[in-house]
Structure formats: structure tokens, C-alpha cells
VOPAGU-2260 file (C-alpha; in pm, 1 decimal, decimal comma):
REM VOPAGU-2260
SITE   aa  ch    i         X         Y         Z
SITE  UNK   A    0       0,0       0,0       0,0
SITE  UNK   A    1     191,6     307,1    -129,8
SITE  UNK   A    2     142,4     630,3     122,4
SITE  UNK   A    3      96,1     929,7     -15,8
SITE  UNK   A    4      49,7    1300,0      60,8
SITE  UNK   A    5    -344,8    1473,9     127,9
SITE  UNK   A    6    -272,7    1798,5     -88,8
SITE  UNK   A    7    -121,2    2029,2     122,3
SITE  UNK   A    8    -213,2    1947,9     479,8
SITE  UNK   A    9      89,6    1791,0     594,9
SITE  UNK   A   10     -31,4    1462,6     652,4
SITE  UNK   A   11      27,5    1154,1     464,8
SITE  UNK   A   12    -249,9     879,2     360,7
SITE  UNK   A   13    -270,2     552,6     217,9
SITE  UNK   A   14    -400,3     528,7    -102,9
SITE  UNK   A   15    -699,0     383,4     -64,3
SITE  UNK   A   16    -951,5     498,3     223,9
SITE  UNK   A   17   -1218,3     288,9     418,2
SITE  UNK   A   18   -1556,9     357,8     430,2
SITE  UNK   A   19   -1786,6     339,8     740,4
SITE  UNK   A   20   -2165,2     434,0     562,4
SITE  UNK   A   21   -2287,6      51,4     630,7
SITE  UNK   A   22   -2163,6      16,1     993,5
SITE  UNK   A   23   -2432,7      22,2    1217,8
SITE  UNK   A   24   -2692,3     -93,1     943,6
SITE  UNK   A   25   -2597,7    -353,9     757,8
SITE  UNK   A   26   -2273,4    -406,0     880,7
SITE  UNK   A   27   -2271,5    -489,5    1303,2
SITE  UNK   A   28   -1994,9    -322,9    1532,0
SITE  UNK   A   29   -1751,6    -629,1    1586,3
SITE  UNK   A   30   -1749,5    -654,7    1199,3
SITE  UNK   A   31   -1692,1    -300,4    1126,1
SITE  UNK   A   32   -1432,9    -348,2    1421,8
SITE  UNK   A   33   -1276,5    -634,5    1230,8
SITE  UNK   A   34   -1249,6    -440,5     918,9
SITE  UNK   A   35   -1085,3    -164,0    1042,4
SITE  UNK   A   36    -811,4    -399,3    1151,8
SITE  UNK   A   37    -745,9    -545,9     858,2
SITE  UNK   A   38    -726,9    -259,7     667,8
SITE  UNK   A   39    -445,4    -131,4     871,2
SITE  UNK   A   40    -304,5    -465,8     848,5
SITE  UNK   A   41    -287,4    -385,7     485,5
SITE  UNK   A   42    -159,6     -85,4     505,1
SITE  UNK   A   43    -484,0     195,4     533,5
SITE  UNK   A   44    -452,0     462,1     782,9
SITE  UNK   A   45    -751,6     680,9     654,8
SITE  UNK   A   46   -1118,3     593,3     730,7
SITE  UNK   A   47   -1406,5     803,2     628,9
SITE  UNK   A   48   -1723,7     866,3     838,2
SITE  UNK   A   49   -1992,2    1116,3     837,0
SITE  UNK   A   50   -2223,5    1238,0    1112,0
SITE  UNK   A   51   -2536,9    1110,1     951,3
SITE  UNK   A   52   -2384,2     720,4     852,5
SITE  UNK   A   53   -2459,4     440,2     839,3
SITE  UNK   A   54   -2679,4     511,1     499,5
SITE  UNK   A   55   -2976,7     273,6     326,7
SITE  UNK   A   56   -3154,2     407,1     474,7
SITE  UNK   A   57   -3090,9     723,1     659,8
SITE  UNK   A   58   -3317,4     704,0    1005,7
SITE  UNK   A   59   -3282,4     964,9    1282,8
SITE  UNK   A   60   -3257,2     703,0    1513,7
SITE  UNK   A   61   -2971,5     588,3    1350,1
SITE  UNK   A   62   -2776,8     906,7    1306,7
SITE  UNK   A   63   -2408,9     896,8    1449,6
SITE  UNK   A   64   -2461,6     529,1    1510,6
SITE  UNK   A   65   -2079,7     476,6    1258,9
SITE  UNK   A   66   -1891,5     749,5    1467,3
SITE  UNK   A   67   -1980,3     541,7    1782,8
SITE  UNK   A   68   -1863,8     242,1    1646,5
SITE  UNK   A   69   -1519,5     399,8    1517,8
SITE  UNK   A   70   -1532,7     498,0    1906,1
SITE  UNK   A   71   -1543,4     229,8    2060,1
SITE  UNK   A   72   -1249,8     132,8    1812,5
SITE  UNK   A   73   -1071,2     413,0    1940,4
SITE  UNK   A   74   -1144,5     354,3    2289,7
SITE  UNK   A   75   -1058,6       1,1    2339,4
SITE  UNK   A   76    -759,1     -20,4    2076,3
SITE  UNK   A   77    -582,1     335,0    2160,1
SITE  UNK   A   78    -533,4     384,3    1799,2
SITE  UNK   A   79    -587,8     729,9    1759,0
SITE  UNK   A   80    -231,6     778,5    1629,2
SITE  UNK   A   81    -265,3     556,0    1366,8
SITE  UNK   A   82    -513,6     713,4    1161,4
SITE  UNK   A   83    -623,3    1001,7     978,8
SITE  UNK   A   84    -996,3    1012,0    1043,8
SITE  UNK   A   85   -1205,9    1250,6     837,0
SITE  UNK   A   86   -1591,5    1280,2     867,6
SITE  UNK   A   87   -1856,7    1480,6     739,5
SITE  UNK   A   88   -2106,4    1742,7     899,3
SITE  UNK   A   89   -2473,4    1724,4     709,6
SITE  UNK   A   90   -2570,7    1943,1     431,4
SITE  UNK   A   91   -2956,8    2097,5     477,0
SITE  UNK   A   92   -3246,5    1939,7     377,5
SITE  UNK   A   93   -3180,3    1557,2     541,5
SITE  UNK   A   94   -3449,5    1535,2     779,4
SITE  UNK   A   95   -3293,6    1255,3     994,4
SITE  UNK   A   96   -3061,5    1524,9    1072,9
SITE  UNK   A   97   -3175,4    1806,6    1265,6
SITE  UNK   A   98   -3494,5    1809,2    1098,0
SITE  UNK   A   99   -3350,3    1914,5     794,8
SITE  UNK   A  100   -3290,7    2244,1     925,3
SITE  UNK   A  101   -3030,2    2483,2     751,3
SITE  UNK   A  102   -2669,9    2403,2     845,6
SITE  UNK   A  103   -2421,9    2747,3     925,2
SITE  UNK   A  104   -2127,6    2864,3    1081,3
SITE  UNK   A  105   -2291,5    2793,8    1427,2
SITE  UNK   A  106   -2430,5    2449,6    1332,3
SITE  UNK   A  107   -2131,9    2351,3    1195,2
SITE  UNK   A  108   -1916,2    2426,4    1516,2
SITE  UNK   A  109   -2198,9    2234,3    1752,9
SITE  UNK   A  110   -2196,3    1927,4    1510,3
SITE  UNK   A  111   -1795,3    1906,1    1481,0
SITE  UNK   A  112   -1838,9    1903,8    1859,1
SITE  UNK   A  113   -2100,8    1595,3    1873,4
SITE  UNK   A  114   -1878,1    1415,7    1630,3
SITE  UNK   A  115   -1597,7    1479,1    1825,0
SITE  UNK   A  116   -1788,5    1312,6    2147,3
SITE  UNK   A  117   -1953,8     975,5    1930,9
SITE  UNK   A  118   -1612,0     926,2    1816,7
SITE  UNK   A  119   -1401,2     959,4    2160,0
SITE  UNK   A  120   -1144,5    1138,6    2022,0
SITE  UNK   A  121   -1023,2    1512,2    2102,9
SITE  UNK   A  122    -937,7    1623,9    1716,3
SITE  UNK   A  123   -1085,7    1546,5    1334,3
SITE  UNK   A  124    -795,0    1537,7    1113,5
SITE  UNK   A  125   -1028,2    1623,1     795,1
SITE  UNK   A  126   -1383,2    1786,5     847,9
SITE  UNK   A  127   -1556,6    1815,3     515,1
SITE  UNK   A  128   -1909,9    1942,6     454,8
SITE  UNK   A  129   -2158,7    1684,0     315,5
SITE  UNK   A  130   -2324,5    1920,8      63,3
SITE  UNK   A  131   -2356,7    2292,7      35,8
SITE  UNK   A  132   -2618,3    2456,4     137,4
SITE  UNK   A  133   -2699,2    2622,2    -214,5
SITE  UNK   A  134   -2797,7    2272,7    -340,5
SITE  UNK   A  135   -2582,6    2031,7    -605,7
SITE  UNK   A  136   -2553,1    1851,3    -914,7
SITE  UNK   A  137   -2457,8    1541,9    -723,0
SITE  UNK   A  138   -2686,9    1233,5    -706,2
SITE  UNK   A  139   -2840,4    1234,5   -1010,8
SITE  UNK   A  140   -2944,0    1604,0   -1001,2
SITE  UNK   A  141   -2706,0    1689,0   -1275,7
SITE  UNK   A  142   -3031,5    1604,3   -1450,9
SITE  UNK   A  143   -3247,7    1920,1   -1388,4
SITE  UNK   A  144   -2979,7    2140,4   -1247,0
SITE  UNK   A  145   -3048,4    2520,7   -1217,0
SITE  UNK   A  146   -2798,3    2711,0   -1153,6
SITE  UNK   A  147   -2989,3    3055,6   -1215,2
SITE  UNK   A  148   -3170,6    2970,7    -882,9
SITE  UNK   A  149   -2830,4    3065,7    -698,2
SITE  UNK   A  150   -2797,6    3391,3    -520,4
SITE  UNK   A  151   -2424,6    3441,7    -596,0
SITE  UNK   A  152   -2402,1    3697,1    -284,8
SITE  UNK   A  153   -2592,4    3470,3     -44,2
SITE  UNK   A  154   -2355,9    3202,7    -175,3
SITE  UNK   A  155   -2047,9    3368,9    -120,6
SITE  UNK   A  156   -2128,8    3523,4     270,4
SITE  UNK   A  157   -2261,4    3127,8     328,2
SITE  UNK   A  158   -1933,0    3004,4     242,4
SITE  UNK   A  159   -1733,8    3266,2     470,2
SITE  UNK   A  160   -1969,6    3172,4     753,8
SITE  UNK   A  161   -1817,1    2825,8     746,0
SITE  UNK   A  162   -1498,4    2929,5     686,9
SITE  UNK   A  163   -1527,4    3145,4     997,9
SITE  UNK   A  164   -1652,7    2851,6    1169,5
SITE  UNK   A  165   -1362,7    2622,0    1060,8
SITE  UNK   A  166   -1110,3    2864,8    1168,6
SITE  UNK   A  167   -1273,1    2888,0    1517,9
SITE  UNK   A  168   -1233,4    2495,0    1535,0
SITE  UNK   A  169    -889,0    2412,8    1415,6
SITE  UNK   A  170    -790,1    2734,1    1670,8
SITE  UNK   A  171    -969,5    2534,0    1944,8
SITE  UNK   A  172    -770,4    2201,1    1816,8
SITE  UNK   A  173   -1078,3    2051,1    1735,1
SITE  UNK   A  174   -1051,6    2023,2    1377,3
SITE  UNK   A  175    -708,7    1990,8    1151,1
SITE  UNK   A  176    -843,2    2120,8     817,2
SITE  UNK   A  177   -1176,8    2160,9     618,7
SITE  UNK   A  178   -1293,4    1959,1     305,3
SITE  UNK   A  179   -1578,0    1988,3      94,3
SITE  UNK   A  180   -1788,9    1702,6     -75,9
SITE  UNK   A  181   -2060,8    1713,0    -350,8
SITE  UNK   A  182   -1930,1    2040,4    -509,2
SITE  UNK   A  183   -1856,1    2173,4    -820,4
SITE  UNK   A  184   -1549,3    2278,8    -979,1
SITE  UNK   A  185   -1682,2    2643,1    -954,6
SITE  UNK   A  186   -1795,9    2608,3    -582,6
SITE  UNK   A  187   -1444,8    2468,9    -530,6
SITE  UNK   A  188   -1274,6    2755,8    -668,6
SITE  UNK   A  189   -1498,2    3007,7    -453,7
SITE  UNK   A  190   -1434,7    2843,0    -153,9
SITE  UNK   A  191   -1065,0    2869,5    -216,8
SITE  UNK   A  192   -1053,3    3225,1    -361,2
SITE  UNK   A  193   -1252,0    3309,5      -9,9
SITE  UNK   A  194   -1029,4    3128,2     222,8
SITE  UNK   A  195    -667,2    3283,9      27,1
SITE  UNK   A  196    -858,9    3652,8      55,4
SITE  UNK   A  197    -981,8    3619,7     419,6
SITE  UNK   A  198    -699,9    3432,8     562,9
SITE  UNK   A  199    -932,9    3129,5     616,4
SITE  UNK   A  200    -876,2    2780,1     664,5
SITE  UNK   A  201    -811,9    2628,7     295,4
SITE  UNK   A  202    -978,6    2360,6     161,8
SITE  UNK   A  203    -784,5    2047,6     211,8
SITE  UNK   A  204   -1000,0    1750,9     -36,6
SITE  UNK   A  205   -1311,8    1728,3    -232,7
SITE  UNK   A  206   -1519,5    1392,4    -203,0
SITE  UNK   A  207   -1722,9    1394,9    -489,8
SITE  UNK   A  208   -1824,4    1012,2    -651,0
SITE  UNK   A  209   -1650,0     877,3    -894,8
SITE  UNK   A  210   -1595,7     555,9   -1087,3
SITE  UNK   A  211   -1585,5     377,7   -1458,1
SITE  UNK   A  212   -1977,1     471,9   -1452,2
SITE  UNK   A  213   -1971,6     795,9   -1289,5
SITE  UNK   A  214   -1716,4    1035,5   -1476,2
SITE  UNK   A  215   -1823,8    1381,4   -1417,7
SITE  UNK   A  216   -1517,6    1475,5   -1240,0
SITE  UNK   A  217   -1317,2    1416,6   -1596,1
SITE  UNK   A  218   -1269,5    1791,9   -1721,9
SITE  UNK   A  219   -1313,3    2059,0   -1467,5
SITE  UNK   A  220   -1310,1    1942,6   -1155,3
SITE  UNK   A  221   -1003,2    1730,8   -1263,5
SITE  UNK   A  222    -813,1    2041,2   -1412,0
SITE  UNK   A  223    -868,3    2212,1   -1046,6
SITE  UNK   A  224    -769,6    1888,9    -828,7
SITE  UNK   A  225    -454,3    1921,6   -1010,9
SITE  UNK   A  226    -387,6    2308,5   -1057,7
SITE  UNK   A  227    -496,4    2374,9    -706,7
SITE  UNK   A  228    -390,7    2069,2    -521,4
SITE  UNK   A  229    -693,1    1954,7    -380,9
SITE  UNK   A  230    -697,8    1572,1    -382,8
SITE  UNK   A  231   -1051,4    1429,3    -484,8
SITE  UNK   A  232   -1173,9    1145,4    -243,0
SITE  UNK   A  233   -1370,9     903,2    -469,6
SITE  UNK   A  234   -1717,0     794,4    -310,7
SITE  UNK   A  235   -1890,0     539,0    -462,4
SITE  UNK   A  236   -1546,2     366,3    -675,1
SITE  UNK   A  237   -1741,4      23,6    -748,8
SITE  UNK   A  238   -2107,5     239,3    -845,8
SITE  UNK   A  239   -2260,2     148,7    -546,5
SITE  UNK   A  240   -2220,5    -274,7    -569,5
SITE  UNK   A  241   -2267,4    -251,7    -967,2
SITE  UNK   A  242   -1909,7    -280,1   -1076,9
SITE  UNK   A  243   -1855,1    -643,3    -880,6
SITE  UNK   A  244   -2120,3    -834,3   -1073,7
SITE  UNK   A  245   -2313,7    -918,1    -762,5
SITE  UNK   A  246   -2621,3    -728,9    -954,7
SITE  UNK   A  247   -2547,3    -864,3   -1309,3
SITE  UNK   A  248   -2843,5    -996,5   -1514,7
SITE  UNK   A  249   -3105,2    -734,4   -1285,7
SITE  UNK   A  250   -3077,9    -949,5    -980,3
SITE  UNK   A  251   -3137,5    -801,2    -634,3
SITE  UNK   A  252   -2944,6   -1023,9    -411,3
SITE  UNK   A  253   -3074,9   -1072,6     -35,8
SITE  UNK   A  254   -2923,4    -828,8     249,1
SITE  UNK   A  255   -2770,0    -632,5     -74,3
SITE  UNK   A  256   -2768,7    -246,2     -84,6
SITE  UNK   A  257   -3025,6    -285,6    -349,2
SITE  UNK   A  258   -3267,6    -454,8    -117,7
SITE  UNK   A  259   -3271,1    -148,7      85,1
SITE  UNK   A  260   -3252,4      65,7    -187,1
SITE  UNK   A  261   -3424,9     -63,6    -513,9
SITE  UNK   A  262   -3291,2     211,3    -736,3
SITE  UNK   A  263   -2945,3     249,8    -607,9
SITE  UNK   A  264   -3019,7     601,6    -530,2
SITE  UNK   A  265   -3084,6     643,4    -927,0
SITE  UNK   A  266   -2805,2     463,4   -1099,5
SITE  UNK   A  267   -3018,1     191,4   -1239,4
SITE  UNK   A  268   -3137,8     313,6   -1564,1
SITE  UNK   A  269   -3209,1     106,5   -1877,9
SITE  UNK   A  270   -2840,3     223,8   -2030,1
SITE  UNK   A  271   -2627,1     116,8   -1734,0
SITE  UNK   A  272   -2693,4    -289,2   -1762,2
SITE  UNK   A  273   -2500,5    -255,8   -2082,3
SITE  UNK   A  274   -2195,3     -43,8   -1961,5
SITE  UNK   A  275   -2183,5    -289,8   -1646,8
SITE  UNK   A  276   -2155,6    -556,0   -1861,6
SITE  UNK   A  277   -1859,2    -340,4   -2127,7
SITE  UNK   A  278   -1665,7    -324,8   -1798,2
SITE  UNK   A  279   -1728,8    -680,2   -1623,5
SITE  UNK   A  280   -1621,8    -849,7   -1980,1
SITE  UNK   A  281   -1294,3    -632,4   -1971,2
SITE  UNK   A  282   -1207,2    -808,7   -1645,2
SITE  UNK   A  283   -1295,7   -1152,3   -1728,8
SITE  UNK   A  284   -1070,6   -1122,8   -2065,1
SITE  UNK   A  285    -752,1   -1022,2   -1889,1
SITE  UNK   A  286    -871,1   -1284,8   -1567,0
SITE  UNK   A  287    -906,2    -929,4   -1365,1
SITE  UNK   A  288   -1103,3    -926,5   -1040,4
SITE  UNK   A  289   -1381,5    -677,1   -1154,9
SITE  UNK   A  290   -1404,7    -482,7    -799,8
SITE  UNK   A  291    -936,6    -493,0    -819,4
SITE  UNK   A  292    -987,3    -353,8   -1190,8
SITE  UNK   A  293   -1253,9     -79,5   -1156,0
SITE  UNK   A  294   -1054,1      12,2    -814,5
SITE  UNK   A  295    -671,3     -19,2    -998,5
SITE  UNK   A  296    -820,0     222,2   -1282,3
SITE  UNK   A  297    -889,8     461,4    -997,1
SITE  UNK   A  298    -543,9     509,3    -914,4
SITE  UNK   A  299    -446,1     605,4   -1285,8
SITE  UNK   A  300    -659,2     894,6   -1326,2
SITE  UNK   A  301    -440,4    1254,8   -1423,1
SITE  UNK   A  302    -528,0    1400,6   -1126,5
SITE  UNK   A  303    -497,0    1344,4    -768,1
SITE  UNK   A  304    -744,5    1094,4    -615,9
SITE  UNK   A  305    -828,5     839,4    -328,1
SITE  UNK   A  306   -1053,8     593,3    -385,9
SITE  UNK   A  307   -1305,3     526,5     -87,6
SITE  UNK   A  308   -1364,9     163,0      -0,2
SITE  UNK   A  309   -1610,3     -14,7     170,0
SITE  UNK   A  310   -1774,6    -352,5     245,1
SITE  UNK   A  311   -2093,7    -465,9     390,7
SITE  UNK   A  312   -1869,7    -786,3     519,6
SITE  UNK   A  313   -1504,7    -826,4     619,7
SITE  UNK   A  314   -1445,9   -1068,3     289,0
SITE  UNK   A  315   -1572,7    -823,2      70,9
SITE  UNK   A  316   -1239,9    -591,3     173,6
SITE  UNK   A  317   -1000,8    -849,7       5,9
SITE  UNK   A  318   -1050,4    -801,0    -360,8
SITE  UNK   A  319   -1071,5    -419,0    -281,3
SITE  UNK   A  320    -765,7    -434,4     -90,5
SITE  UNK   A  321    -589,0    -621,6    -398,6
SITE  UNK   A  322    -607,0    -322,7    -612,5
SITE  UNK   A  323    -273,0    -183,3    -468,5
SITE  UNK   A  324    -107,5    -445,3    -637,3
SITE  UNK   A  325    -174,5    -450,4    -964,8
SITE  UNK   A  326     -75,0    -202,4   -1245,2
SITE  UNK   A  327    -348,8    -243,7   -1521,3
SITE  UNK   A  328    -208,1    -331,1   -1882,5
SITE  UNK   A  329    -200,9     -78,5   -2156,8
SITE  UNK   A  330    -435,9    -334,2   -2315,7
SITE  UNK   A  331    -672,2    -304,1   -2043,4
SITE  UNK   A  332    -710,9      96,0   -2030,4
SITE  UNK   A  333    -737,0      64,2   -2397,8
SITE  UNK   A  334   -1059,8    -148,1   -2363,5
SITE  UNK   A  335   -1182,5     106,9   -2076,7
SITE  UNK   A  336   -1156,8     380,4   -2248,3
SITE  UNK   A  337   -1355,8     220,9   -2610,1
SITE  UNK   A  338   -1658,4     105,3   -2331,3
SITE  UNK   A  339   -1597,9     458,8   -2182,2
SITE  UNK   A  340   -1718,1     621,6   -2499,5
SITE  UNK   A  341   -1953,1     359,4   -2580,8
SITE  UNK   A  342   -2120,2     440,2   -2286,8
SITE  UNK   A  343   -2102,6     716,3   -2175,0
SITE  UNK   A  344   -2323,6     869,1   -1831,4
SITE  UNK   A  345   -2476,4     566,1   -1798,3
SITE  UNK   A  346   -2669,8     686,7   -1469,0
């Protein structure tokens, strides 16, 4: 497992990170437990969380139910050293999450602390902001999206509010740095422009999904993870369960994400069985591992990015955690990049 730098925070990663969004649903606390140690046996050091996890559903009696569980980690392993732990405070409009309400400077210092109490530890080394508040193009809202909705002035003074807010945490030691997740390449660039101008806390990552069905990150985003240094953090690196095969031929198998959530939060569509299928027949020509080949591509991308990995059981880590192994053949990204255009968006 190589180790690599976060942008410019200081702090070095592995590059792959685990994610937590089933613990406490589908997956139980001793297994989440379990899979925390072996990824550090293989070599991770960066686990991702988020206030509202575990996911599929969201319930509000659920809520902070994966920061417990990476607290009791904490607590009875005295870990704390050996990983950089980065969770997320809710965008507005999830009503498990305080009703939905609007999320600001204030909220955002309040929640950091709560986070900071479920997880048992005195500092969050990467604090990242689920959505903004102005709304995104994220989860299938690229769609319909209206940008001439946006108040560019309310936008702007949001954004400084959180900044503020940041700044008052990592002074307090309770935060390292700020991310951002679910934004554009434009909302990126504001949030930097802001922070350089106001002497603000920068912004540190962007965890935006990504994957061989979900390329939106390609052209701009991409060209401002590199310029600017701002590592993306790839959710969703296997499409949510459709890149390992487990859903091949329509099937919904039982205790599956898909069982809880029939549409995988709108990537089936009538165009993505074929693309699945593109990428799943790449693999089984070059005897690939489809979830070590969609996860290797990851790591070849022209701009800086950390795939996010996560199983609903402790075997489904080992074909994941494979993927730092293997360089894919010229041959292979050849074939990608022909299903690629072939099939294009796919969700």
C-alpha cells in the first residue's frame, strides 16, 4: 500500500480509504471493528465517516450510530495515532438530521463538537461538509440542475460563515483542516478564492463520486484537483455494488444495498446494464477481479485521487484491498476507455 500525501495538509495517507456508511446498518460493530483492523493490516490509515452514517436508509434514530462504532475502536484499541480520520457534517435538507434544518457557521461548530464526542477522540484530522447549502448537481441532479436559482451573494457570505466557523475549530484544536464534498469545480474555486482573501482555513480535499460509470469529475473538476492541489476522495469507486457483478443480469441479491434501496439512489437506468456488462467483460478477458480492476483504474486517473472503499462484510475488503497491487495493462485501459465512450453517463 503506497502512502501518499493529502494535498497540502501535511499529513500523509494511504491510497486507498475505508468507508464506514454501512456500519451500524448492515454491517454490526464487531465486523466493522474487524475491518478496520485489517485494513491497517494492509496498510490503510484513513477511514471516512460522516455524522449522519450508516446510509440505506438514513433514520434519525440511527444518526451517528458509525462514529460510535469507530469509538469504541478508538477507545478500546488506543489507535488514535494511527489514523487520519475525516468525517462529514450534514448538508440541509436531510431530515434525519436536525430536521432538515439549515446548516451554518454555528451548526457547523456544535456538530464538529457531537462528532468529536460519538467518536471519543479530542481532534478530526479532515472535516468536510456533506453538501452545500446552495444545493448540487450530485446524485443524479445533474439532470435538472439550475444554476440561475443561486444567489451568488448569499452564496459567497454562506461560504465565509463556514470558513469562519472552521477557523474557530482548528484554533480550538478541534478540527485539523476543512474539506468539501458534492461540489462543483466552480464552488471549489470560490471556496478557495474566499479562504486565500480572508486568511481562512483552505480547503484540504473534495469527495465527490466517482468511478468507470460515474465520470463527471473528468474535465473541470479534474483540471482544479490538479492546478490547485486539492486531492478528490472518490465515493462510490465500485457504483454502489454494480461494478462487482453481484447485480449482473437485474438481480437483487438478499441483504444487498439494493434490497434497501431498489434504485441504487438512481443509478439503475435502462443504459447502465449494458456499460456494467462493457466493464465486467474487460475483467474476465484479462482474468481481472472486476471490484481490483474498476478500483486499480482509480489510481491512474491525471489528477490526484483516493478511492473510498467499503464492504458490507469483512471478505468483501479483500478483492478491494488487492487493487494496490496490480498495475493495469495498456491493453486493459485501452478497452476502458472504447466502453468509456460507448457508454457514456450511464446513470
Amino acid at each position: 500500500m503506497k502512502m501518499i500525501p493529502l494535498g497540502r495538509t501535511g499529513l500523509t495517507v494511504s491510497e486507498f480509504c475505508l468507508g464506514t456508511m454501512t456500519w451500524g446498518n448492515q454491517t454490526p460493530e464487531d465486523e466493522a471493528h474487524a475491518q478496520i483492523d485489517r485494513a491497517l493490516a494492509a496498510g490503510i490509515n484513513f477511514l471516512d465517516a460522516a455524522e449522519m452514517y450508516p446510509t440505506n436508509p438514513v433514520r434519525a434514530e440511527t444518526v451517528g450510530r458509525t462514529e460510535e462504532i469507530i469509538g469504541t475502536w478508538l477507545a478500546r484499541t488506543g489507535r488514535r495515532n494511527d489514523i487520519v480520520l475525516a468525517t462529514k457534517l450534514t448538508g440541509p435538507g436531510q431530515k434525519a438530521v436536525r430536521d432538515g434544518g439549515p446548516v451554518n457557521g454555528k451548526v457547523m461548530i456544535a456538530a464538529a463538537e457531537a462528532s468529536l464526542k460519538r467518536l471519543q477522540t479530542e481532534v478530526i484530522d479532515l472535516y468536510q461538509l456533506h453538501w452545500p447549502s446552495r444545493g448540487s448537481y450530485h446524485f443524479r441532479q445533474c439532470w435538472s440542475f439550475d444554476p440561475s436559482r443561486q444567489d451568488r451573494a448569499a452564496v459567497l457570505a454562506d461560504m465565509e460563515d463556514m470558513l469562519e466557523a472552521a477557523q474557530t475549530l482548528v484554533k480550538q484544536g478541534k478540527i485539523r483542516h476543512f474539506a468539501l464534498s458534492n461540489e462543483s469545480a466552480w464552488g471549489t474555486a470560490q471556496w478557495l478564492r474566499l479562504a486565500e482573501d480572508k486568511g481562512l482555513p483552505r480547503v484540504a480535499t473534495v469527495q465527490n463520486e466517482y468511478s468507470l460509470l460515474c465520470r463527471l469529475a473528468d474535465t473541470d473538476m479534474a483540471e482544479l484537483c490538479h492546478n490547485e492541489d486539492v486531492p478528490m476522495l472518490a465515493f462510490s469507486p465500485l457504483g454502489a455494488g454494480l461494478l462487482t457483478g453481484k447485480y449482473a443480469g437485474d438481480v437483487t441479491p438478499e441483504g444487498s444495498r439494493r434490497a434497501a434501496t431498489p434504485d441504487l439512489g438512481g443509478r439503475i437506468s435502462p443504459r447502465v446494464w449494458a456499460a456494467v456488462a462493457a466493464y465486467l467483460g474487460i475483467a474476465a478477458r484479462h482474468g481481472l477481479h472486476p471490484v481490483t480492476m474498476a478500483l486499480a483504474w482509480t489510481r491512474t486517473r491525471p489528477f490526484p485521487l483516493i478511492p473510498i472503499i467499503g464492504a458490507t462484510r469483512l471478505e468483501h475488503l479483500d478483492p478491494a484491498l488487492a487493487a494496490a497491487d496490480v498495475t493495469l495493462p495498456a491493453e486493459v485501459l485501452a478497452e476502458i476507455e472504447a466502453a468509456h465512450r460507448a457508454h457514456p453517463m450511464p446513470y
